[in-house]
C-alpha positions as CSV (number, residue, x, y, z in Angstrom):
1,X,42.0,-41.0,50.5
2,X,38.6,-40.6,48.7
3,X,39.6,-37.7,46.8
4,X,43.1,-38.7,45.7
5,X,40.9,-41.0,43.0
6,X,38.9,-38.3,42.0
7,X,39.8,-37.3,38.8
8,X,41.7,-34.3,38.3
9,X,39.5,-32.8,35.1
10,X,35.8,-31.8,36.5
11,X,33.1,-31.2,33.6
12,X,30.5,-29.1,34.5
13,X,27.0,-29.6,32.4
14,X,24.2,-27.4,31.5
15,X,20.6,-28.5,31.2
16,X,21.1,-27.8,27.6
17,X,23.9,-30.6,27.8
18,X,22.0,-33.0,29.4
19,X,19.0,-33.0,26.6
20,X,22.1,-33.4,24.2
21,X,22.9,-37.1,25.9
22,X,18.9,-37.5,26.0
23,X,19.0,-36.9,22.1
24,X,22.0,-39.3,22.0
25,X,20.1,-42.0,23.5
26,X,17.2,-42.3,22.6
27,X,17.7,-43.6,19.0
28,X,19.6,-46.3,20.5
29,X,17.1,-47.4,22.8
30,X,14.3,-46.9,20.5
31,X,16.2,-49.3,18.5
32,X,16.3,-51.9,21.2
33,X,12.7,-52.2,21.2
34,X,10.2,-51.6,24.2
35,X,10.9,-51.6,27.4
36,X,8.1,-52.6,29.8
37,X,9.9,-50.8,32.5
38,X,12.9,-48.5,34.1
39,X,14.1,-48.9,37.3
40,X,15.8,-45.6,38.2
41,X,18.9,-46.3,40.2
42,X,18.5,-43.6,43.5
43,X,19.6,-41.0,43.6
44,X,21.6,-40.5,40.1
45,X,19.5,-42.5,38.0
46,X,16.4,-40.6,39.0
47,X,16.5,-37.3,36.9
48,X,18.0,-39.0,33.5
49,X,15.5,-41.8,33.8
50,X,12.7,-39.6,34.4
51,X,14.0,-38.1,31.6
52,X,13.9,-41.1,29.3
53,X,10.7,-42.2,31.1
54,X,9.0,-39.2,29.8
55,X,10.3,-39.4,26.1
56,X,9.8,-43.0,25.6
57,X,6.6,-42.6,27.1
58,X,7.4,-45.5,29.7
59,X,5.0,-45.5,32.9
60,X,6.0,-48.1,35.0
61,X,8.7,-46.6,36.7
62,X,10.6,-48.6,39.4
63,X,13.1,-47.6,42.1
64,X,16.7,-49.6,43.2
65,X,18.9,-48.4,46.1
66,X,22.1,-49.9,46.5
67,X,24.6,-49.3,49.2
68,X,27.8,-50.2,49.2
69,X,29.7,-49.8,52.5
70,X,32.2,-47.4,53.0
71,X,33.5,-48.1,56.6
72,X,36.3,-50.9,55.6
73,X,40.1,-49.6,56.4
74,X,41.5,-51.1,52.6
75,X,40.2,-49.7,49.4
76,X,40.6,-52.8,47.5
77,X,38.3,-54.0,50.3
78,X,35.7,-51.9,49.9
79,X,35.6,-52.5,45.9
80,X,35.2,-55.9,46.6
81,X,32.3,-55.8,49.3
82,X,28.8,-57.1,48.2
83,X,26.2,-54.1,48.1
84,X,23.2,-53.9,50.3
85,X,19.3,-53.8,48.6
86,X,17.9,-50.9,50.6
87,X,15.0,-50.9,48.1
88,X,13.9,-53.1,45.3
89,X,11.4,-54.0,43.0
90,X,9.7,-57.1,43.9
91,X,10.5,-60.3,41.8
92,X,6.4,-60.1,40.4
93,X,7.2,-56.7,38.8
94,X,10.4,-58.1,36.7
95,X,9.5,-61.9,35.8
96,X,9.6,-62.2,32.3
97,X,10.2,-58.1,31.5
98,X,12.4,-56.3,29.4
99,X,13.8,-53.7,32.5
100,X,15.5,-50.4,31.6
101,X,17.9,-49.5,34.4
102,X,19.6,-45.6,34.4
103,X,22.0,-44.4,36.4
104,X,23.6,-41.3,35.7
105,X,27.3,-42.8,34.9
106,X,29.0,-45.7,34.9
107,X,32.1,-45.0,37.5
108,X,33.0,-48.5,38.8
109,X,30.4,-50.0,37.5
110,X,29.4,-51.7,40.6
111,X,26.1,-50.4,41.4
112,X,24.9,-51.1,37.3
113,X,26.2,-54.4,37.6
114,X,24.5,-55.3,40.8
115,X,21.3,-53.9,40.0
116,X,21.1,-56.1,36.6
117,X,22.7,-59.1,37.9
118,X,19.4,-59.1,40.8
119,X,17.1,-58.3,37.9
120,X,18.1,-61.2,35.5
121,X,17.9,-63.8,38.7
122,X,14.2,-62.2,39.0
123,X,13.7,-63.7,35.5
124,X,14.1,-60.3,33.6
125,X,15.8,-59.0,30.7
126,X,17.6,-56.4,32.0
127,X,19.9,-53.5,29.9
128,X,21.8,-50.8,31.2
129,X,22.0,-47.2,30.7
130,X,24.0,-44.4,31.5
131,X,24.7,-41.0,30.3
132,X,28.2,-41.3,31.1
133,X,30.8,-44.3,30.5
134,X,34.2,-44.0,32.6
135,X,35.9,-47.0,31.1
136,X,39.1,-46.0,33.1
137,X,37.6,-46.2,36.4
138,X,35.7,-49.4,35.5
139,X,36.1,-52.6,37.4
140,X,34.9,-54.7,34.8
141,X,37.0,-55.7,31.9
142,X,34.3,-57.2,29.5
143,X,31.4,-55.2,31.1
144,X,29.9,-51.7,29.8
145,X,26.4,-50.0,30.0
146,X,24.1,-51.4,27.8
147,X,24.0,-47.9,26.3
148,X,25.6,-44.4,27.1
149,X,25.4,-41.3,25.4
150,X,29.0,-40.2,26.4
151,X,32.3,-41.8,27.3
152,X,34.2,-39.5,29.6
153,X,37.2,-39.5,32.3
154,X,36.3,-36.6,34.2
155,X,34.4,-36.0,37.3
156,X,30.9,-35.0,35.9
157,X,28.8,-32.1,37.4
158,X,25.5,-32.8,36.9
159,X,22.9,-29.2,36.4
160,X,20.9,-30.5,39.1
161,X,23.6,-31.0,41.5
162,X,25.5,-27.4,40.9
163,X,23.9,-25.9,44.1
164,X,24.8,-28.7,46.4
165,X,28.4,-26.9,46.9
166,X,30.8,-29.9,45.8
167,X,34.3,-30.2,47.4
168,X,34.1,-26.3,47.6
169,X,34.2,-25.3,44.1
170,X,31.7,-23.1,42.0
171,X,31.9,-22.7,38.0
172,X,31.8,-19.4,37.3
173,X,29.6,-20.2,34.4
174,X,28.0,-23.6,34.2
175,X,29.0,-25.5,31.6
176,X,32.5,-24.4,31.9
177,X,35.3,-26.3,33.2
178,X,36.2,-24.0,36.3
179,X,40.0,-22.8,35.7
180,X,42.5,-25.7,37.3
181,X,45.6,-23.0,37.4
């Protein structure tokens, strides 16, 4: 059943794309003001925040794992589960903190969500970011990142995850959308 909500169009990025939504972003947070720290959502957060780390010039770097179990029968079930905290940044580290936290998109919007919500209860201010928005898979009507450098509807291929042989299928070129005929 997991892949019959997949989305049909798959976009496949270069690195080259991916400093495009760095360029993107950045004026917008450097807008926002200073952040006193990022907490890098594992494992897709990790690249674009250490991304943004690095250009912001942001050196306390946090980590948040979230799981979310997948063994219920329902699918509307498992949307609705609470996540499990494998790792997270102790309450000290966020009291009274202006908290960055990337992911790589906003899917669901679930695991963005949840990380913020347990930020703001630690006493931080906490703002999400994301390269990519998926507004038609969100469960949130009123919720979005924070910021995003892209809205999008299609699966998105990462550069870094192009070896990792997903579902089978190889761009002949990345960057190019492989051919759906």
């Amino acid at each position: 059943m997991e892949s019959s909500r997949r989305p049909l169009r798959q976009e496949w990025l270069t690195w080259d794309d991916v400093d495009k939504l760095v360029d993107v972003l950045l004026p917008q947070l450097r807008a926002a003001g200073m952040f006193e720290a990022v907490i890098l959502i594992t494992r897709g957060g990790i690249i674009p925040g250490g991304m943004l780390c690095e250009a912001l010039n942001i050196t306390n770097v946090l980590t948040a794992a979230v799981n979310f179990p997948r063994d219920l029968d329902h699918d509307k079930a498992r949307l609705l589960v609470w996540p499990s905290f494998l790792q997270f940044p102790d309450d000290k580290l966020l009291t009274g903190k202006r908290i960055l936290i990337v992911d790589d998109v906003w899917g669901s919007g679930r695991t963005s969500t949840a990380v913020k919500s347990r930020c703001q209860s630690a006493g931080a201010t906490a703002f999400t970011c994301v390269f990519h928005f998926n507004p038609y898979r969100s469960l949130f009507n009123r919720a979005e990142p924070d910021f995003y450098a892209a809205v999008t509807d299609a699966y998105i291929v990462y550069p870094w995850e192009l070896d990792r042989g997903l579902h089978g299928v190889t761009p002949e070129k990345p960057g190019i959308q492989p051919d759906s005929n």
